[in-house]
Residue frames as qw, qx, qy, qz and C-alpha x, y, z in Angstrom:
[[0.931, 0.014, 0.208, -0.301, 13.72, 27.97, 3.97],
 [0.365, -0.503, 0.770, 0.147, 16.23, 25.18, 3.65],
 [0.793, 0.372, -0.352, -0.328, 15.96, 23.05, 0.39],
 [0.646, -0.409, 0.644, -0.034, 16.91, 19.42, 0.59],
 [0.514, 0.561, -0.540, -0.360, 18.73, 18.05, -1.66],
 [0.747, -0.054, 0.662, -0.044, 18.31, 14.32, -2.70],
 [0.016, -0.428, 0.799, 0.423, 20.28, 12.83, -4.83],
 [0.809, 0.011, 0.208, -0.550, 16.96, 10.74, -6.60],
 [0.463, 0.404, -0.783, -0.098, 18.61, 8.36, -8.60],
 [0.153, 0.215, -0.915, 0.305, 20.20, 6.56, -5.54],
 [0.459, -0.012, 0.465, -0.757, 16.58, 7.34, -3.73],
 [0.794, 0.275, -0.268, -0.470, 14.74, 5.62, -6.42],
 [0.387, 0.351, -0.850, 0.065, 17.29, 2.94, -6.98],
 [0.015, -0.088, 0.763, -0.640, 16.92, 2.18, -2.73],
 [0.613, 0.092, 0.329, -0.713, 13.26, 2.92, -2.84],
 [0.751, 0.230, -0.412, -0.462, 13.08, -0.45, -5.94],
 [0.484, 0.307, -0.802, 0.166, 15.14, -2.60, -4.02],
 [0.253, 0.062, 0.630, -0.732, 13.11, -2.24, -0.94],
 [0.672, 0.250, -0.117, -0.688, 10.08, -2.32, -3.13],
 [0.608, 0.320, -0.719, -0.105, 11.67, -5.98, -4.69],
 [0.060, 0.132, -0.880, 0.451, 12.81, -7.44, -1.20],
 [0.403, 0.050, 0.613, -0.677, 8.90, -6.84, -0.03],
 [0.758, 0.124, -0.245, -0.592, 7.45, -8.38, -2.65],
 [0.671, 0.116, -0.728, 0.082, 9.28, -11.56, -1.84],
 [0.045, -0.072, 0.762, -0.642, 8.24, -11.49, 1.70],
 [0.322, -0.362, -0.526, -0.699, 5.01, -12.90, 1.97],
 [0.285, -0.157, 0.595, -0.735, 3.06, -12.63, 5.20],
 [0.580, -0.142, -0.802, -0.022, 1.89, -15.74, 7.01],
 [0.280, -0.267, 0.484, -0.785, -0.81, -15.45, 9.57],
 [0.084, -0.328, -0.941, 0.016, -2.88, -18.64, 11.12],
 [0.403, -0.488, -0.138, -0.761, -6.37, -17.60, 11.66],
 [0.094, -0.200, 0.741, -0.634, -7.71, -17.59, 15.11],
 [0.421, -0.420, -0.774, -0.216, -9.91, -19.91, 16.58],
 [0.631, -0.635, -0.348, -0.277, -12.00, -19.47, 19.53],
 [0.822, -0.530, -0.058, 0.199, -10.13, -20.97, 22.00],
 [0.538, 0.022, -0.128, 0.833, -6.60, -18.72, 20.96],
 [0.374, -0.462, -0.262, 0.760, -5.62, -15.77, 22.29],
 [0.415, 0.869, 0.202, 0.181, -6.19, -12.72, 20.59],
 [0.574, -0.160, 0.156, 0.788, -2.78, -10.76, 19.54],
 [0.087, -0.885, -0.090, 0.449, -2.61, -7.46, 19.71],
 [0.713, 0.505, 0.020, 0.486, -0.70, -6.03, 16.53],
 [0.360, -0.702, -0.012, 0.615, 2.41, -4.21, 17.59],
 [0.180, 0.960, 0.100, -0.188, 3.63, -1.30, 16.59],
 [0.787, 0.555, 0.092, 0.253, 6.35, -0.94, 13.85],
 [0.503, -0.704, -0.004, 0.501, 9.35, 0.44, 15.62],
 [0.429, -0.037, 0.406, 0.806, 10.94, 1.92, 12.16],
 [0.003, 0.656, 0.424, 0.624, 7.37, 3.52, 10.74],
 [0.348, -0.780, -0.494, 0.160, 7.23, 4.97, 14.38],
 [0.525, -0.526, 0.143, 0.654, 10.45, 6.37, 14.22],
 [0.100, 0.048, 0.203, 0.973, 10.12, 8.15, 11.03],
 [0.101, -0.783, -0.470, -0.395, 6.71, 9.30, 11.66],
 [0.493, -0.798, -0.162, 0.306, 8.20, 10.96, 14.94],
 [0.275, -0.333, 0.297, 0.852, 11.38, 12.45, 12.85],
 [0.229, 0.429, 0.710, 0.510, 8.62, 13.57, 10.57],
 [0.310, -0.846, -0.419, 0.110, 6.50, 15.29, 13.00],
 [0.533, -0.537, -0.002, 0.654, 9.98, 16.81, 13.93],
 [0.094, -0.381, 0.507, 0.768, 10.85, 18.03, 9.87],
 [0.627, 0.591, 0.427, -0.275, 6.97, 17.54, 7.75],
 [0.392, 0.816, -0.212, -0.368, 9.52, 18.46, 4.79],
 [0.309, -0.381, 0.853, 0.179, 12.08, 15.43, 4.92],
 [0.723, 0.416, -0.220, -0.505, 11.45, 14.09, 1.74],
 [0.561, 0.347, -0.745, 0.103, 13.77, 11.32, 2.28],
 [0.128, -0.037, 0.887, -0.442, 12.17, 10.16, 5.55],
 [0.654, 0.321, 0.308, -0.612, 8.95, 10.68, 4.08],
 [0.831, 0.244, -0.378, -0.327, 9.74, 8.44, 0.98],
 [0.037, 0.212, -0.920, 0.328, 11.96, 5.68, 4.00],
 [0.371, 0.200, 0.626, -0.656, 7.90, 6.09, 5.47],
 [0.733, 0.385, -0.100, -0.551, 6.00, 5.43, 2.48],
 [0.723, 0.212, -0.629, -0.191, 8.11, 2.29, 1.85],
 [0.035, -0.150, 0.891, -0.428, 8.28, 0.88, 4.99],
 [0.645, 0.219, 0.211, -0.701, 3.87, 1.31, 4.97],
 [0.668, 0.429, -0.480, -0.374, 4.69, -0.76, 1.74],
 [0.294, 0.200, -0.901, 0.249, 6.93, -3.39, 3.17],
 [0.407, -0.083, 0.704, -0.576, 4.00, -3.52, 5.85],
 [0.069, -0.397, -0.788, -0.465, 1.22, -3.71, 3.44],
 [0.139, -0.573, -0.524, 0.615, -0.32, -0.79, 4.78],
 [0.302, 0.449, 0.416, 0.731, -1.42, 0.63, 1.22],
 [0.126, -0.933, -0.328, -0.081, -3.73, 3.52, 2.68],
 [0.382, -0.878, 0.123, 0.261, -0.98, 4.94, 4.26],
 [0.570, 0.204, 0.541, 0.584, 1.75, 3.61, 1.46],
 [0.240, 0.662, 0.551, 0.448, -0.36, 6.06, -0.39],
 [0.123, -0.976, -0.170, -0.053, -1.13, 9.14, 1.78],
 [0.420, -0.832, 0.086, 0.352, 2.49, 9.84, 2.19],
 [0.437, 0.260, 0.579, 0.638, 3.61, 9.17, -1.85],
 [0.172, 0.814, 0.436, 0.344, 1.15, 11.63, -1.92],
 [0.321, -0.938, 0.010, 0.129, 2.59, 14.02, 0.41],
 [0.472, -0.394, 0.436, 0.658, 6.23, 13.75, -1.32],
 [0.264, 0.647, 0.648, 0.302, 4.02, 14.64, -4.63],
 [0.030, -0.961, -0.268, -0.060, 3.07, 17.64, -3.29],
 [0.382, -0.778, 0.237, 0.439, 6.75, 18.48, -2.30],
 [0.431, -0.282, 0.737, 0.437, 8.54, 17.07, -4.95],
 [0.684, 0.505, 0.307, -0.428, 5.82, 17.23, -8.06],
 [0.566, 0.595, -0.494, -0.284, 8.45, 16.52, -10.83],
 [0.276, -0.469, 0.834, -0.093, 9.60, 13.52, -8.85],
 [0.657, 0.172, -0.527, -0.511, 8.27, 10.71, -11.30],
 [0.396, 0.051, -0.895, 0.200, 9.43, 7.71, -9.07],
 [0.236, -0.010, 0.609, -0.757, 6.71, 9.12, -6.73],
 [0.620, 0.322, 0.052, -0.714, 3.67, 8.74, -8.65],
 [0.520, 0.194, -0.828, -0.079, 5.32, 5.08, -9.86],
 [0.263, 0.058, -0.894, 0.358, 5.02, 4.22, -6.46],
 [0.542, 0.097, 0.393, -0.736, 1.40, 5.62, -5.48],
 [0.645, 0.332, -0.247, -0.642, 0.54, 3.50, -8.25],
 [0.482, 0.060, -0.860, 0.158, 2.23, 0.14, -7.17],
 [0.181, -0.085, 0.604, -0.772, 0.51, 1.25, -3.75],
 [0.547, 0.125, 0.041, -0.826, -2.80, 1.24, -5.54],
 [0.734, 0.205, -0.431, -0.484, -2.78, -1.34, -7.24],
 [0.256, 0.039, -0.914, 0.312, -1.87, -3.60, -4.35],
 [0.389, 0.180, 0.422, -0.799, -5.15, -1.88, -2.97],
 [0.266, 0.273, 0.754, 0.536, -6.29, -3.19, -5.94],
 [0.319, 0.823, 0.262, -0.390, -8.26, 0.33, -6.41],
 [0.577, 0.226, 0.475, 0.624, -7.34, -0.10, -10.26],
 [0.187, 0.930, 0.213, 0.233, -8.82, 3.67, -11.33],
 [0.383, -0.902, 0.150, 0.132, -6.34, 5.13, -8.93],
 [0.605, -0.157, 0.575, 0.527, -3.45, 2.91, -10.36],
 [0.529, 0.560, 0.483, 0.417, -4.44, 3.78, -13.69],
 [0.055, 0.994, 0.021, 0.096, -4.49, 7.71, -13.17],
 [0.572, -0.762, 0.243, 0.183, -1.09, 7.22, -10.90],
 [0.719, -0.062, 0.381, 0.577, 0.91, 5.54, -14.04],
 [0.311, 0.838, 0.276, 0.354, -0.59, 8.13, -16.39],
 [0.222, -0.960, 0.168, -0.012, 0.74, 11.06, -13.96],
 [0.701, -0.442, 0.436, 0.350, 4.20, 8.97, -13.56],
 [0.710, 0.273, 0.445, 0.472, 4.55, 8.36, -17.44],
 [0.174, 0.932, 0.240, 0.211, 4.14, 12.52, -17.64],
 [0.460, -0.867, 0.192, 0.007, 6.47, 12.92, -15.21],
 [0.766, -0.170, 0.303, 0.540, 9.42, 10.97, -16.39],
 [0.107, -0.805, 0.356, 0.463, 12.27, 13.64, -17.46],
 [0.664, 0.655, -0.300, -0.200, 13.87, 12.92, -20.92],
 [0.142, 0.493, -0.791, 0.333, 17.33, 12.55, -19.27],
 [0.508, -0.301, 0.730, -0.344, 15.62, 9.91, -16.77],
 [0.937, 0.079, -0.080, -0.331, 13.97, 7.23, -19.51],
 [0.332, 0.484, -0.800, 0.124, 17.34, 5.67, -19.86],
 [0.071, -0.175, 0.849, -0.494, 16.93, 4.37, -15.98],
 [0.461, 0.116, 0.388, -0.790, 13.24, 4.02, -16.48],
 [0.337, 0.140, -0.774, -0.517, 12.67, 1.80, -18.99],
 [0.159, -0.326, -0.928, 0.086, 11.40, -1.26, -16.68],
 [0.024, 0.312, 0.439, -0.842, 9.26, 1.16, -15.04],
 [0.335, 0.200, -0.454, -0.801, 7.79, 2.54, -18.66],
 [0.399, -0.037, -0.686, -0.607, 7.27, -0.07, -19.88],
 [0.166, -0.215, -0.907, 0.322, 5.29, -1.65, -16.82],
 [0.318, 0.481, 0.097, -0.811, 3.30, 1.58, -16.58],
 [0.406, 0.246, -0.508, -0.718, 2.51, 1.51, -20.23],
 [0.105, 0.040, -0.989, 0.097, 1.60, -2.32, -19.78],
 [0.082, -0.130, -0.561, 0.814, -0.65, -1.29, -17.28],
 [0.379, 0.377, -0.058, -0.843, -2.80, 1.23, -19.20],
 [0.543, 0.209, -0.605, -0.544, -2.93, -1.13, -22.11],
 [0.159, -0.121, -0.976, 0.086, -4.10, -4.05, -19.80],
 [0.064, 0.343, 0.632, -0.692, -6.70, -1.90, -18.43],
 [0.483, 0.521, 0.030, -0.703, -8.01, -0.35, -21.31],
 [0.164, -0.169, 0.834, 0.499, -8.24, -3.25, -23.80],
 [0.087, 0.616, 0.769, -0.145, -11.95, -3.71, -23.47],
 [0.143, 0.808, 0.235, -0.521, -12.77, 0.34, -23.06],
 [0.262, 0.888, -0.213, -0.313, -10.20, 1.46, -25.68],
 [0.932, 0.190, 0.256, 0.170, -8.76, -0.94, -27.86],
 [0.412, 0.792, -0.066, 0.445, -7.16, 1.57, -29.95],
 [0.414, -0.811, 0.040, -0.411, -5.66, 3.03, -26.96],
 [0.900, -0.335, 0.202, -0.193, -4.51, 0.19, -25.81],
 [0.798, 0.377, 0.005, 0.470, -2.33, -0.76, -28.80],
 [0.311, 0.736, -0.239, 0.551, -0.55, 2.27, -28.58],
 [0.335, -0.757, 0.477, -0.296, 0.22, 1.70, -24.85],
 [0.955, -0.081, 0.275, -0.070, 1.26, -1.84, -25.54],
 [0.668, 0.596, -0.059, 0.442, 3.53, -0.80, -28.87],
 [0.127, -0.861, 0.207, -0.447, 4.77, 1.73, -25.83],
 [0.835, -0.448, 0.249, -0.199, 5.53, -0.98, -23.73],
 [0.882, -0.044, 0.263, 0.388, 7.34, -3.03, -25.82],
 [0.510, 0.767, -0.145, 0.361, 9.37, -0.39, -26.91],
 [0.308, -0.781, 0.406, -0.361, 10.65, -0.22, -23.41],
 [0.498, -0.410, 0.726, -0.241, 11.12, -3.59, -22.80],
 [0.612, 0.295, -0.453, -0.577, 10.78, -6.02, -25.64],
 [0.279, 0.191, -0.940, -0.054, 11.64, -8.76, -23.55],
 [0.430, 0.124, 0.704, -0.552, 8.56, -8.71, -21.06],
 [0.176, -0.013, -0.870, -0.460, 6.40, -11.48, -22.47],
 [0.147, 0.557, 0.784, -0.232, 3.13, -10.89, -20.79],
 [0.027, 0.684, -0.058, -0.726, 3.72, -7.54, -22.81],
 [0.134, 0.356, -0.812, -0.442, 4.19, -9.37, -26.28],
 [0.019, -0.446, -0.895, 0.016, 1.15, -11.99, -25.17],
 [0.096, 0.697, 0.539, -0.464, -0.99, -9.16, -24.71],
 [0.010, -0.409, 0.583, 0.702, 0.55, -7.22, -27.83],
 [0.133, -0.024, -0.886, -0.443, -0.59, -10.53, -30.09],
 [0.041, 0.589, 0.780, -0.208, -4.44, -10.40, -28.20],
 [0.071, 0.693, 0.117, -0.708, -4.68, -6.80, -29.06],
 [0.317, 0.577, -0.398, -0.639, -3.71, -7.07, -32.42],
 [0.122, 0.157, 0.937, 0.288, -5.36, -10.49, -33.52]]
């Protein structure tokens, strides 16, 4: 069995900047009246192609995370998701996966799923990788502590104090800090 090697770093890196570009693309559709046509949606000529060099190699981890952010770039979270998950299962120490099922989710806005997905990500991040991870942390951490202020106050602080330890400058992190601890 052939191992592929990916260099994650660069994969990650590629997979945020893609991640960034789509967030600033926002998608503009008129609604239809009556009297327009109806428009078929076509088919995505880049998710076809790697689902068809997929079919070809179900193990390319690096067409399967090209396919999980293109789903993204579509807004196609269901599928965004099933195929983070399926580089998960290859790749289980890969943290930057389980970042990104969780940006997946939480554009679904299925917040339980987001909430498990940073937890698994924040487990997953390698000593040697917090350096590069910081923004990532501390967003994760953010996350948790936005979600659980209500259930688990306590809880909360400590993923907030986690947060800003990653990133002292994010100020909805530092506004939510001072609500936790007033």
């Amino acid at each position: 069995m052939k191992m592929i090697k990916m260099n994650s770093k660069n994969l990650f890196l590629g997979l945020l900047i893609a991640g960034g570009a789509s967030l600033m693309n926002a998608q503009t559709t008129q609604p239809q009246s009556e009297s327009s046509p109806v428009v078929t949606k076509q088919a995505n000529p880049i998710i076809e192609g790697l689902k068809k060099q997929i079919e070809a190699n179900p193990k390319d981890t690096e067409a399967l995370a090209k396919l999980a952010t293109a789903y993204q770039d579509a807004s196609d979270w269901t599928n965004a998701v099933d195929t983070w998950k399926k580089i998960s299962v290859l790749l289980p120490d890969w943290s930057p996966s389980y970042y990104s099922q969780a940006y997946a989710y939480q554009s679904a806005k299925d917040d339980a799923n987001a909430k498990l997905a940073y937890e698994k990500y924040i487990a997953t991040v390698k000593p040697e990788e917090i350096e590069q991870s910081k923004k990532n942390l501390a967003y994760a951490y953010f996350y948790l502590a936005f979600a659980e202020q209500k259930s688990n106050p306590t809880k909360a602080k400590e993923h907030i104090a986690k947060s800003i330890e990653y990133d002292p400058t994010n100020q909805d992190a530092i506004k939510l800090n001072q609500t936790l601890n007033s």
